[in-house]
Every structure is written in structure tokens, then in C-alpha cells.
C-alpha positions as CSV (number, residue, x, y, z in Angstrom):
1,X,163.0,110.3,152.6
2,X,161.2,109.3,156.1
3,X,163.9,107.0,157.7
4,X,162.5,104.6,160.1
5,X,164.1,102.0,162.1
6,X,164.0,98.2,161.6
7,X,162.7,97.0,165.2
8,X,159.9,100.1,164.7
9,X,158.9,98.4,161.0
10,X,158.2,95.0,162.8
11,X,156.0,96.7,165.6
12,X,153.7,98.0,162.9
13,X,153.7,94.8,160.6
14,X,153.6,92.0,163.6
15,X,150.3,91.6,165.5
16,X,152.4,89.4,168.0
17,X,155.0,92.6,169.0
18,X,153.0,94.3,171.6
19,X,152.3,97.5,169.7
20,X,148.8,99.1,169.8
21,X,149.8,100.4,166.3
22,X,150.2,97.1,164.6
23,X,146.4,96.8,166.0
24,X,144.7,99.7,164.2
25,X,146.7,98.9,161.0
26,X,145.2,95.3,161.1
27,X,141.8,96.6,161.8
28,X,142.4,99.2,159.0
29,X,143.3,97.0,156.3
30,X,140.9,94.5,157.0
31,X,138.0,97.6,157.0
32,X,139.4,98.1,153.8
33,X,139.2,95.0,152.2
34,X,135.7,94.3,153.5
35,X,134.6,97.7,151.9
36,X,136.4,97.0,148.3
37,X,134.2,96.6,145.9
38,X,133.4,92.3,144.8
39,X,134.7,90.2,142.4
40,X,132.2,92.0,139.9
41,X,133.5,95.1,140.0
42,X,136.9,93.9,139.3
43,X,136.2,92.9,136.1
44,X,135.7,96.5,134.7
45,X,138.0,97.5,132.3
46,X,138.5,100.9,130.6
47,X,135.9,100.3,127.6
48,X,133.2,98.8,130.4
49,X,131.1,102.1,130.5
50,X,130.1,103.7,133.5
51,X,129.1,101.8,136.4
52,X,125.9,102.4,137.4
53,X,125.1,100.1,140.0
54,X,126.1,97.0,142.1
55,X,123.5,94.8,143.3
56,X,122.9,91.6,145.0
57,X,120.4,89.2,142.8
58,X,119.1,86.5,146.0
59,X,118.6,83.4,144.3
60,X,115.0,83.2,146.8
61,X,113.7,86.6,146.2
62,X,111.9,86.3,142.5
63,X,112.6,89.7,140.6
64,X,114.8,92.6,141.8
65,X,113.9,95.6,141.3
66,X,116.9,97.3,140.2
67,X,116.0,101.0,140.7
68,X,116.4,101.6,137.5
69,X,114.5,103.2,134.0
70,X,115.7,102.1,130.9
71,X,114.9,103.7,127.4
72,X,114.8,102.0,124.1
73,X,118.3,102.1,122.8
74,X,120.2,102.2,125.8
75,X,123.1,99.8,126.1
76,X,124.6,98.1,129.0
77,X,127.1,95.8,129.8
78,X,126.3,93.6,132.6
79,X,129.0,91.3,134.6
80,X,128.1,88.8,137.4
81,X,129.6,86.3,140.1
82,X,128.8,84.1,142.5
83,X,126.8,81.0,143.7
84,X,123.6,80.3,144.3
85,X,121.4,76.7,144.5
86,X,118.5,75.7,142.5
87,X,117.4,73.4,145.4
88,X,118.6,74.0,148.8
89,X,120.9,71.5,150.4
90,X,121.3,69.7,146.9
91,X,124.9,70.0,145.7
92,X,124.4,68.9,142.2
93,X,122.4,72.2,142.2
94,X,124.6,75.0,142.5
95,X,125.4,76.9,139.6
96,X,127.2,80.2,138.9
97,X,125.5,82.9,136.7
98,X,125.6,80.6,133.4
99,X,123.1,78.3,135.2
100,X,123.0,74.2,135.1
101,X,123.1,73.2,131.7
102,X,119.0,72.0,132.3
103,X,116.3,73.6,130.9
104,X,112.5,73.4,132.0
105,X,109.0,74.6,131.4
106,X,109.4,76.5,135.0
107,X,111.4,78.7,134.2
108,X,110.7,82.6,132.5
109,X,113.3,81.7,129.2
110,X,112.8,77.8,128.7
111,X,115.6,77.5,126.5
112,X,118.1,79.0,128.4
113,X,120.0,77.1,131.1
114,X,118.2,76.6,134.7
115,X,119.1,79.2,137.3
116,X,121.2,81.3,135.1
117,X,120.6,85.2,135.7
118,X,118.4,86.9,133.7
119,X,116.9,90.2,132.8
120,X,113.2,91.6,132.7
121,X,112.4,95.1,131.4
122,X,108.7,96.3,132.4
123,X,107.1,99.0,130.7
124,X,103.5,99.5,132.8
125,X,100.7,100.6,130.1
126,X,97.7,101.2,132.9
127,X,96.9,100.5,136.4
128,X,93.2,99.8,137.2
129,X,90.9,98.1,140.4
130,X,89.0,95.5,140.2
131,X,85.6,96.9,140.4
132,X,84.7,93.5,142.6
133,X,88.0,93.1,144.9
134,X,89.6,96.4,144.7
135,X,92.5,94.3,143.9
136,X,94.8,96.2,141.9
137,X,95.3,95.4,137.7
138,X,98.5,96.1,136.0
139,X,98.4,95.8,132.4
140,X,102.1,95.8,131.2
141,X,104.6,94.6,128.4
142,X,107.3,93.0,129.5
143,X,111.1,92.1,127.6
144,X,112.9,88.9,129.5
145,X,116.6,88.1,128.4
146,X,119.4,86.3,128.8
147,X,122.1,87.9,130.9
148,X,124.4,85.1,132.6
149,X,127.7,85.9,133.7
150,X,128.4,88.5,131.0
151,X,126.1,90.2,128.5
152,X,126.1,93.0,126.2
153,X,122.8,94.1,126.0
154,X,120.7,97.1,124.2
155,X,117.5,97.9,125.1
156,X,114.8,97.2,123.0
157,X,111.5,98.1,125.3
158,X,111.8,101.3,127.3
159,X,110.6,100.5,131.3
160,X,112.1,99.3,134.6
161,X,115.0,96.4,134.9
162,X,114.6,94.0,137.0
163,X,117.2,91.1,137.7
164,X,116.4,87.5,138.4
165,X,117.1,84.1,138.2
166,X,115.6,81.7,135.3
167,X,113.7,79.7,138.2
168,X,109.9,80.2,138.2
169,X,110.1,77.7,141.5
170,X,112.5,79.9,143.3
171,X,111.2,79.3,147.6
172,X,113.8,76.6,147.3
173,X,116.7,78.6,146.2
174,X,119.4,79.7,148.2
175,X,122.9,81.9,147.7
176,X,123.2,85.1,145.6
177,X,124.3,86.8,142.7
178,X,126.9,90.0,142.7
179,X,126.0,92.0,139.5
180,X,127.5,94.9,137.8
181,X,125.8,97.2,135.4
182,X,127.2,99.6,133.5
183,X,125.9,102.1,131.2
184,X,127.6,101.9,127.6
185,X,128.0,105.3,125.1
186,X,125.4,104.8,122.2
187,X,128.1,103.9,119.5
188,X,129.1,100.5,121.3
189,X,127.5,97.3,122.0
């Protein structure tokens, strides 16, 4: 046992002691707690599946490209946190991952709640230009869902994920989204 002496203890704990020690152990726990993994991730427990990625859903940016492909049969579990605004500056606004209990004809699932997260699954069929504009042509299918603040979710179109909030008017948004997704085994939902 490492027997260390009482006045030595409060040099390392107490900024206020004079020590350049109780400096780099500040500094070290607070690199530490900045680089712990958010809210999100904390709410993994031991049946969650593998965590595949954490990623920050703007409320502003439309869809998010997740980075990832998804097959047909694939499940995940999805968890998210935080805050974001349907209408900068508005306080009645702000919602959480569920969404305000509002639904509208601008949004991509008009019967789910306003600004709640949700899910979109693109599977691209063909790409082609536009013999007059050049402009390019994508002719794909595409799966939207609900995710909110927690879903269980198989897969039921094989393509790339893409996160998003149920805003189609989203310039005005503001805040962000901290989601979790993790890859389940086949056998669970």
C-alpha cells in the first residue's frame, strides 16, 4: 500500500494550494470528461447491440448522411438526446427527440409529431443526365420512419440511412440532436 501524507493529498485535490500538480490533474479530468462519450451513449445497456456510430443530427441541415449501408433485415436500436427549435428564437418551439406534439403537411411523416427525429433509408435504382441541362437524375426508393428518442427498428428496404428531423421547413431550425446507433443480432428486435 502507497502511503501518502495528508498535506501532499490536499496539494493534488486543491487548485488554491500552490501545486503545479493539482493543475495537470484539473486539466486532466476536465480533458476527460469533455472526451466521454454524451448522454446517448450512456444509455447503452448490455442487450443494446453494438454501437456503431454516434452522430450529431443539426436540426438546420435537412438529411444526414449517416455513412452507413443498411440491408433488408438488419436491426437497430437507435437512442437520442438533446434540444433543438422548430423556429429559431421561439421558446414554445423546442422540443427533444419526441417532437412537439403538432403535426403538419410540411413535414416528411405528417402524422408523427413536428420536429421529432426521424429516419430515411435510400436505395438509388439509376442515375441519369438530363439530355437538356446535364443536370443530374436520381431515380430512387426511399423508406422514412419514425425514430424519436428511442426506436427499435428492422430494416425493411436495403440502402443508405440518413437521420433527420420531421421538418420539411428546416432554415429556421436551430440546436442538435446526439444519436446512437447500434447494430442488433438478427434474433432480437
Amino acid at each position: 500500500m502507497i502511503k501518502i501524507p495528508v498535506r501532499r493529498l490536499k496539494k493534488l485535490f486543491y487548485p488554491g494550494s500552490g501545486s503545479k500538480t493539482s493543475f495537470f490533474l484539473w486539466l486532466w479530468l476536465f480533458y476527460w470528461l469533455v472526451s466521454f462519450p454524451g448522454p446517448a451513449a450512456w444509455c447503452q445497456t448490455a442487450d443494446s447491440g453494438l454501437l456503431l456510430k454516434q452522430i450529431e443530427v443539426q436540426a438546420s441541415a435537412g438529411w444526414i448522411d449517416t455513412g452507413l449501408e443498411v440491408k433488408e433485415g438488419e436491426k437497430y436500436e437507435i437512442v437520442a438526446t438533446g434540444t433543438i427549435s422548430c423556429q429559431q428564437g421561439n421558446p414554445v418551439a423546442d422540443c427533444g427527440p419526441d417532437g412537439l406534439d403538432l403535426q403538419t403537411v410540411q413535414q416528411p411523416l405528417t402524422g408523427q409529431n413536428l420536429g421529432a427525429l426521424v429516419g430515411k433509408v435510400v436505395k438509388v435504382l439509376s442515375i441519369r443526365k438530363d439530355s437538356e441541362t446535364g443536370e443530374e437524375i436520381r431515380d430512387e426508393v426511399t423508406k422514412v420512419f419514425f425514430i424519436g428518442s428511442h426506436s427499435r427498428i428492422e430494416i425493411t428496404l436495403e440502402g443508405k440511412l440518413y437521420l433527420g428531423v420531421n421538418d420539411s421547413v428546416y432554415a429556421d431550425n436551430s440546436g442538435h440532436f446526439t444519436v446512437s446507433i447500434f447494430k442488433r443480432q438478427t434474433g432480437e428486435i
